[in-house]
C-alpha positions in Angstrom: -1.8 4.1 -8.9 -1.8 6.3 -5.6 -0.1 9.5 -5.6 1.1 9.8 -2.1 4.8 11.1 -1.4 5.6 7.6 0.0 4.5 5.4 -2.9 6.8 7.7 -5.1 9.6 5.5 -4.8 8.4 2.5 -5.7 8.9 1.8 -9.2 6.9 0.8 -11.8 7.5 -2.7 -12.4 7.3 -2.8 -7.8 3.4 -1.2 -8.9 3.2 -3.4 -11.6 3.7 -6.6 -9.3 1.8 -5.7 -6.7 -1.7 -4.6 -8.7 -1.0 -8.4 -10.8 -0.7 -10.5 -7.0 -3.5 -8.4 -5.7 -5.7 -8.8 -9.2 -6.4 -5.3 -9.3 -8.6 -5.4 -6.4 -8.3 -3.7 -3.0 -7.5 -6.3 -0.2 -9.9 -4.5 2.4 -13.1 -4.4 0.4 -12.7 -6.0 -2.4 -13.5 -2.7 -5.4 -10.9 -2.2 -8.1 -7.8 -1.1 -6.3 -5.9 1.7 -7.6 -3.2 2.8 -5.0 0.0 1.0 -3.1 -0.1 0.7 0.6 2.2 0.1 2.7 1.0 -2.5 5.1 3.8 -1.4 7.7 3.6 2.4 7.2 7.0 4.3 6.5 6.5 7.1 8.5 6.5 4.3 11.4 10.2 3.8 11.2 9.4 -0.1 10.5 11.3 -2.4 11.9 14.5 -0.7 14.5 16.1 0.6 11.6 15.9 -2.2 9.0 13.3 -1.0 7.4 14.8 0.5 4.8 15.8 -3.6 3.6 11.9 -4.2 3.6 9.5 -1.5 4.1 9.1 -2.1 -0.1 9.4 -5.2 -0.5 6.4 -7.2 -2.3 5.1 -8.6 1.3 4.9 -4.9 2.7 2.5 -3.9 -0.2 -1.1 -4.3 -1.1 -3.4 -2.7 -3.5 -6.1 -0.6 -2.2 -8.8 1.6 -3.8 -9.1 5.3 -2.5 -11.7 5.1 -0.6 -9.7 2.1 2.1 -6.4 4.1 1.7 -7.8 7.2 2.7 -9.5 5.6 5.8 -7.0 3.5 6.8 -4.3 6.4 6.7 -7.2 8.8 8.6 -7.9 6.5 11.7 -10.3 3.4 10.4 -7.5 0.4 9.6 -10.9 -1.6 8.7 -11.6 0.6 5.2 -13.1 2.7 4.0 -16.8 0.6 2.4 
């Protein structure tokens, strides 16, 4: 999976769960997915300071590959195909 500070805390079984739902494949572009995003971004505070109830949870996630993580986190929210 992805190897970005903020996926660090999820744990495996959180990884696990999410690459399962998501079938292994990156919801943007549809390629094997191999990194956690969080659709709601951490470093946006979330939610007026309840974030840290949901910002991990399962509905929060998505599988990505590389390529749409790195995009989306560098300006294109579309991916990065």
């Amino acid at each position: 999976m992805g190897a970005e500070n903020h996926t660090l805390a999820l744990s495996e079984r959180q990884r696990q769960d999410v690459w399962f739902r998501d079938d292994g494949t990156c919801q943007l572009c549809g390629h094997p997915g191999n990194e956690i995003d969080h659709i709601e971004a951490k470093k946006m505070g979330g939610r007026k300071g309840e974030w840290k109830k949901w910002i991990d949870r399962a509905e929060n996630l998505r599988l990505l590959c590389h390529a749409c993580h790195y995009a989306r986190h560098h300006g294109n929210q579309k991916g990065g195909h």
